[in-house]
ROVEXNU-985782 format. One line per 2 residues: their letters; for each residue x, y, z of C-alpha. Coordinates in pm, 1 decimal, decimal comma. Layout:
ROVEXNU-985782
A = X:Y:Z; ...
//
This chain:
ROVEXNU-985782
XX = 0,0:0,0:0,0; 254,0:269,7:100,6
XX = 480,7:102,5:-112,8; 302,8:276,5:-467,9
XX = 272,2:625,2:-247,6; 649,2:634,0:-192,2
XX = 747,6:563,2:-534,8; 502,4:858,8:-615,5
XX = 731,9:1061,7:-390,5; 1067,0:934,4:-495,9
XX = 1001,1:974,4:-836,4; 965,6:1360,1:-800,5
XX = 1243,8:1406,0:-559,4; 1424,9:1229,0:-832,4
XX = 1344,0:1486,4:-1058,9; 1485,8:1741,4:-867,7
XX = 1851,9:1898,8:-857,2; 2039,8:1789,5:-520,1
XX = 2366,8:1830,1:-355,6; 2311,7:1412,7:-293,3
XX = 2018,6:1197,7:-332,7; 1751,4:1308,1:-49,3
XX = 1625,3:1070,7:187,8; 1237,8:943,5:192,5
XX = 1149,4:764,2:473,5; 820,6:663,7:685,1
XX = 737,8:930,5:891,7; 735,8:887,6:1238,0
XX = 424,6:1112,1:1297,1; 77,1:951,1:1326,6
XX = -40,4:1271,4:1151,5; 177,3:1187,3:823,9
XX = 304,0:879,5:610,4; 626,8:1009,6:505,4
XX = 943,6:1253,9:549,9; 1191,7:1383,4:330,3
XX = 1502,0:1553,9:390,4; 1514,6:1761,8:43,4
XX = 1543,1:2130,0:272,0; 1915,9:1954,7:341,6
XX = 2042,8:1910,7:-51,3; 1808,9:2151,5:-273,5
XX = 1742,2:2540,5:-279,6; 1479,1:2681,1:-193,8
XX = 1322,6:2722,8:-505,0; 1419,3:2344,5:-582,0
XX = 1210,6:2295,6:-237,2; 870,9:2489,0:-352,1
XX = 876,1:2351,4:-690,5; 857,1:1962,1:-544,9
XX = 596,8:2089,2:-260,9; 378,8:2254,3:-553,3
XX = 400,7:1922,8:-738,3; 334,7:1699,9:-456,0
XX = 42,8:1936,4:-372,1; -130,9:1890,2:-709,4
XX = -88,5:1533,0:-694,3; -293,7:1560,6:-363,0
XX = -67,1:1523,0:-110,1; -39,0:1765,2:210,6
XX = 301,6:1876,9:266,7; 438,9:2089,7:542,4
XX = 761,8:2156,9:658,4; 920,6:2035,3:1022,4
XX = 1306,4:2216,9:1027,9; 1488,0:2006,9:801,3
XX = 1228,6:1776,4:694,6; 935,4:1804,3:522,3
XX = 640,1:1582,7:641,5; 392,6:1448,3:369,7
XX = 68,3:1286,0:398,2; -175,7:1158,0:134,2
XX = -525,1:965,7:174,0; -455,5:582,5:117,4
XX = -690,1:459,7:-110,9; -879,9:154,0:68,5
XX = -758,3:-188,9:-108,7; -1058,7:-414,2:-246,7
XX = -1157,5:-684,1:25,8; -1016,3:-1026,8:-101,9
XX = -1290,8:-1251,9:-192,7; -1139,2:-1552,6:-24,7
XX = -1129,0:-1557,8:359,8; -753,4:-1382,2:473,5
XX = -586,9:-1609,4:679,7; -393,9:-1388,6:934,4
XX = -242,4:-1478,4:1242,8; -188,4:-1399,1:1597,9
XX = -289,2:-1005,0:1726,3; -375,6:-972,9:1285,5
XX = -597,6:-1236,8:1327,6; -797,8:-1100,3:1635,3
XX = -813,7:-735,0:1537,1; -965,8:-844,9:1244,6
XX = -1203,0:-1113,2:1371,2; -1293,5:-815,4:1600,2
XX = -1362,5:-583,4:1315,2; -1565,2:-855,5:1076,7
XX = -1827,8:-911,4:1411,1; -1878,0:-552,6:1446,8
XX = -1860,9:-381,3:1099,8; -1941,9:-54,8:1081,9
XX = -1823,6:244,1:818,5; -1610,8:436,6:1090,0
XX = -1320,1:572,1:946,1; -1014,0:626,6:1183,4
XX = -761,1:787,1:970,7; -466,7:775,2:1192,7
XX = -523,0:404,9:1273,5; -482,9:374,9:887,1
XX = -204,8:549,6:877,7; -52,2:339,6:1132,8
XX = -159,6:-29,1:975,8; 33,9:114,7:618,0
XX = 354,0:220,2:782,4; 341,1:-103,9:1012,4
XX = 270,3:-353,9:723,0; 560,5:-177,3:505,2
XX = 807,6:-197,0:816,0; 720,6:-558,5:884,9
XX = 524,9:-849,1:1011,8; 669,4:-769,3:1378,5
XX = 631,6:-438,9:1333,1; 221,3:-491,0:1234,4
XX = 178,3:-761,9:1492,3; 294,2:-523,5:1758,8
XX = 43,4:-247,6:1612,1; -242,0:-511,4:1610,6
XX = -152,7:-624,5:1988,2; -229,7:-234,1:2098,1
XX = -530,3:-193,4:1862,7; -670,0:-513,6:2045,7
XX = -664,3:-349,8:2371,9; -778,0:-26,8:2286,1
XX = -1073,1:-197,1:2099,8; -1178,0:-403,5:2378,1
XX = -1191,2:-85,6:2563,0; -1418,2:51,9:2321,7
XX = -1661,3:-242,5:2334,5; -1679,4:-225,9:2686,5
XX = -1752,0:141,6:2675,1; -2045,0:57,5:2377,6
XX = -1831,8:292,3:2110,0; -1775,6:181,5:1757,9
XX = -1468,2:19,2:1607,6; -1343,8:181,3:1273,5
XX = -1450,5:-74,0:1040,5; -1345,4:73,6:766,6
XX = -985,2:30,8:884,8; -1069,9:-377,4:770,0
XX = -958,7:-367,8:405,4; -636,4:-213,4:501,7
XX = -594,1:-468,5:775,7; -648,2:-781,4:504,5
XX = -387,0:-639,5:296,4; -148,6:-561,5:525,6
XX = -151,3:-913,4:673,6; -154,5:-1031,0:265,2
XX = 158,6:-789,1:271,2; 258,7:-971,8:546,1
XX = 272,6:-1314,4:460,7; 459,2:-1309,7:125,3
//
């Protein structure tokens, strides 16, 4: 999922005229997907041009001292037609999600499930294992679950397993 958005990104910083190739990595903001370092190797107009493109390509883009911090709606995968065989915390977050499906959008929690499932399996099955609690606090407390986080969740763990 994030992998097509930063390829986006890298193929404009590409474009651009640097002191050295500028770093793109995942952001570690839950407000934003990804963070570049082009303030370090471009001028400044070199810097407005890529935010102007990235803008009109739809992403948000604002600047943190050397970095700038970029942030995009994820489109929602299609939901496999087959069953998604996920284990451990994967497995429960989701089970917990099919029994109580609801349109709730949570974009941060999105957010978080694409950067986990690019950095990992561990990395996802340690975001699931705090998205379980939480949730089970919501239940108790009779609040919705953000069921539209599900698609994202089946193919992260599809991510996850090749």
């Amino acid at each position: 999922m994030l992998g097509e958005m930063r390829r986006e990104v890298r193929e404009e910083l590409d474009r651009c005229p640097v002191s050295r190739p500028a770093v793109l990595r995942r952001s570690d903001l839950p407000d934003a997907l990804l963070a570049c370092d082009l303030p370090t190797v471009a001028d400044e107009a070199t810097v407005a041009a890529f935010i102007a493109s990235m803008e009109e390509r739809g992403w948000t883009v604002r600047r943190a001292v050397i970095w700038l911090i970029l942030d995009k709606p994820v489109p929602a995968p299609t939901c496999p037609e087959t069953p998604v065989t996920a284990t451990g915390e994967a497995a429960n977050v989701i089970s917990l999600l099919e029994r109580h499906q609801n349109d709730v959008q949570d974009v941060e929690a999105v957010r978080a499930v694409v950067k986990a499932a690019e950095a990992g399996p561990r990395n996802l099955e340690r975001l699931c294992r705090q998205l379980h609690g939480a949730w089970a606090e919501k239940l108790r407390l009779d609040q919705p679950l953000p069921g539209a986080l599900l698609p994202y969740l089946y193919e992260a763990t599809k991510e996850g397993s090749t």
